[in-house]
C-alpha positions in Angstrom: 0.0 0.0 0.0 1.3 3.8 -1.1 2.4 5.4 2.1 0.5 8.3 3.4 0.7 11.3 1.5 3.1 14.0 3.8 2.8 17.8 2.6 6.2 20.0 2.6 6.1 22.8 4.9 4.9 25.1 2.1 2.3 22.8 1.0 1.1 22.2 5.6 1.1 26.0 6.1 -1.1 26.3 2.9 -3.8 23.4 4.0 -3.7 25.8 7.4 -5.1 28.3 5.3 -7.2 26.6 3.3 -8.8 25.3 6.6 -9.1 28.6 7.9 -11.3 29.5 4.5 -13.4 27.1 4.9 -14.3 27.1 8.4 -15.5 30.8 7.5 -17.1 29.7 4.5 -18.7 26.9 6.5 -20.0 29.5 9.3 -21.7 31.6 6.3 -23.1 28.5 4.5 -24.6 27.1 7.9 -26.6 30.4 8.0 -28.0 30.1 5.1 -31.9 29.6 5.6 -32.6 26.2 4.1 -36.3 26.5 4.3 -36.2 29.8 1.7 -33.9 28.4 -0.6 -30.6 30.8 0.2 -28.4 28.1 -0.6 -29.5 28.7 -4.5 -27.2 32.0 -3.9 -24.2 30.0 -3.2 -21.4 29.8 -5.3 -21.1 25.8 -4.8 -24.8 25.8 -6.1 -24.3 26.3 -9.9 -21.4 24.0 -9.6 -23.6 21.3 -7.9 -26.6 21.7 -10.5 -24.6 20.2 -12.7 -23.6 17.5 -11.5 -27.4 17.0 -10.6 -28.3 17.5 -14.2 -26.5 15.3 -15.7 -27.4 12.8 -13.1 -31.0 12.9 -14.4 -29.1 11.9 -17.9 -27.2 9.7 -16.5 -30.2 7.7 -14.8 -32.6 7.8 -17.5 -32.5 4.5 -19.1 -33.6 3.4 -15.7 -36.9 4.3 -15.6 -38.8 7.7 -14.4 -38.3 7.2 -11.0 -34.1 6.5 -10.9 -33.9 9.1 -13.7 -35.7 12.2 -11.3 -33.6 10.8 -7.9 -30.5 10.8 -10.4 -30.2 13.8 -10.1 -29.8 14.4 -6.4 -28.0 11.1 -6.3 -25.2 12.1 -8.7 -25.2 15.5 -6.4 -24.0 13.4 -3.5 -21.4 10.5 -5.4 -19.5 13.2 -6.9 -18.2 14.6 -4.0 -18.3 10.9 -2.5 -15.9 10.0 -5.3 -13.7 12.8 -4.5 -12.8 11.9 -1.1 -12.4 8.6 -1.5 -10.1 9.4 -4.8 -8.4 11.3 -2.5 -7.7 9.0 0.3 -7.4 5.8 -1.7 -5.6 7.0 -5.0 -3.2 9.9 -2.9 -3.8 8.6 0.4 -4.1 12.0 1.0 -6.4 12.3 4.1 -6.8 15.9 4.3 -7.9 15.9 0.7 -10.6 13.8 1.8 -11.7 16.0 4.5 -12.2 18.3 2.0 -14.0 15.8 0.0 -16.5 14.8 2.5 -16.8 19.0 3.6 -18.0 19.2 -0.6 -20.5 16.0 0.2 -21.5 17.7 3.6 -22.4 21.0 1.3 -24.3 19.3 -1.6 -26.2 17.5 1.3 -27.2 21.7 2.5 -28.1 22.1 -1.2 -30.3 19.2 -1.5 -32.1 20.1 1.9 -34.0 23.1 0.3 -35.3 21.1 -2.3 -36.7 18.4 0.0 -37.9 21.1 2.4 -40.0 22.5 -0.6 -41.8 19.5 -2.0 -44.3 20.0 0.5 -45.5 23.8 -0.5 -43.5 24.6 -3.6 -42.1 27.8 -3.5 -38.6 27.6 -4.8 -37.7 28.9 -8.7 -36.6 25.8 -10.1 -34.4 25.5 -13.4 -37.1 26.5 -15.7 -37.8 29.3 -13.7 -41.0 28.7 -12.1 -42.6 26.9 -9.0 -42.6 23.3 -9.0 -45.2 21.2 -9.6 -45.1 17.3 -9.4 -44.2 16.8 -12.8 -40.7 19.0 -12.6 -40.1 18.9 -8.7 -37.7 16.6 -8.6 -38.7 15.8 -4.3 -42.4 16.9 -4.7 -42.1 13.5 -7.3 -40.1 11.3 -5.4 -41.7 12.2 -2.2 -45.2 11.6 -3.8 -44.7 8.4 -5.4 -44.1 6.9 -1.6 -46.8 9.0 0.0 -44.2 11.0 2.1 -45.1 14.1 0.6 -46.7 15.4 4.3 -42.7 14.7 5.6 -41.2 16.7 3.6 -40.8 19.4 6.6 -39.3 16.9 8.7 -36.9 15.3 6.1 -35.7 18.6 5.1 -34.6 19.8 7.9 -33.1 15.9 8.5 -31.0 16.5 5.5 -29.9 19.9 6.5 -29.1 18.6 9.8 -27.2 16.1 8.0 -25.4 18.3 5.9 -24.5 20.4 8.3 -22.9 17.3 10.8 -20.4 16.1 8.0 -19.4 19.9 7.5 -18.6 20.4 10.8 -17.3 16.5 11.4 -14.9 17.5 8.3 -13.6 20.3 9.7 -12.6 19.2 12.7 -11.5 16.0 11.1 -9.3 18.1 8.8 -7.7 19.9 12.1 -6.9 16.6 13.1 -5.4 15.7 10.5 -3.0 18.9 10.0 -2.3 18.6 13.8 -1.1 15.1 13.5 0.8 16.2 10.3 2.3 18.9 12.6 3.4 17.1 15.9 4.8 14.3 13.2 6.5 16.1 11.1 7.3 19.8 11.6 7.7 19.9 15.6 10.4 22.0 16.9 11.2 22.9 13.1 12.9 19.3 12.4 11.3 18.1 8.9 10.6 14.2 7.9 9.2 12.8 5.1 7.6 9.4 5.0 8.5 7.2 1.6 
């Protein structure tokens, strides 16, 4: 098995920063109210609707039902596959902090969406108010009669969301921490492999 990936000191003080960023970013993101759609002003949100697009490509040779969750399921594998690229192809586990921080995210962009299936009020892609036949949740949460949860799983997914962005975080302090005490104590410098 590839050693663990070990950063140079250039490369640790930057991930310090990059923490740092996204601990604020985090902070603003977390107070985004879910149940009015803010996330839709996020930056990550363009990026993350197209993943979920093409998911509902992706899906549609099986069936209606896989083709419409496609989308949100694509949504979450993408940054899935990012972490675990990171941590099984690079071994590089604060890479796949930041990887499951991205899934933690796209789980706060689905939320909204779920949230809304009950009273559809969000603009969707075509610019209107969903209705079953283009709300991708209103649908899926229909076809199982869950519709009158859609409240409760909302905020679920939010609360969901916002547990891997914080587990993420600190998980990525850990990480650079370890790194530190390891490898860059008391200014002596090692590098594994």
């Amino acid at each position: 098995m590839r050693p663990a990936f070990v950063p140079s000191a250039g490369q640790f003080w930057l991930r310090v920063a990059m923490l740092l960023f996204f601990a604020v970013w985090s902070q603003r993101l977390l107070g985004l109210d879910y149940r009015t759609g803010e996330m839709a002003g996020s930056f990550l949100h363009s990026p993350l609707m197209v993943f979920h697009e093409a998911g509902h490509a992706i899906f549609s040779p099986f069936g209606k039902w896989l083709m419409v969750a496609g989308g949100t399921l694509l949504q979450l594998i993408m940054p899935a596959l990012l972490c675990g690229g990171l941590w099984f192809t690079n071994r590089d586990a604060f890479g796949a902090t930041l990887g499951s921080w991205f899934f933690g995210v796209s789980l706060l962009d689905v939320a909204p969406y779920v949230y809304d299936a009950l009273q559809p009020r969000l603009a969707l892609l075509n610019g209107k108010e969903g209705t079953v036949d283009s709300h991708d949740w209103m649908f899926l949460l229909n076809s199982g009669d869950w519709v009158a949860q859609a409240h409760r799983l909302g905020h679920a997914v939010y609360w969901a969301g916002a547990a891997v962005v914080v587990a993420s975080l600190l998980a990525g302090a850990w990480v650079l921490w370890t790194q530190y005490r390891k490898h860059f104590r008391l200014g002596r410098r090692t590098r594994m492999g």
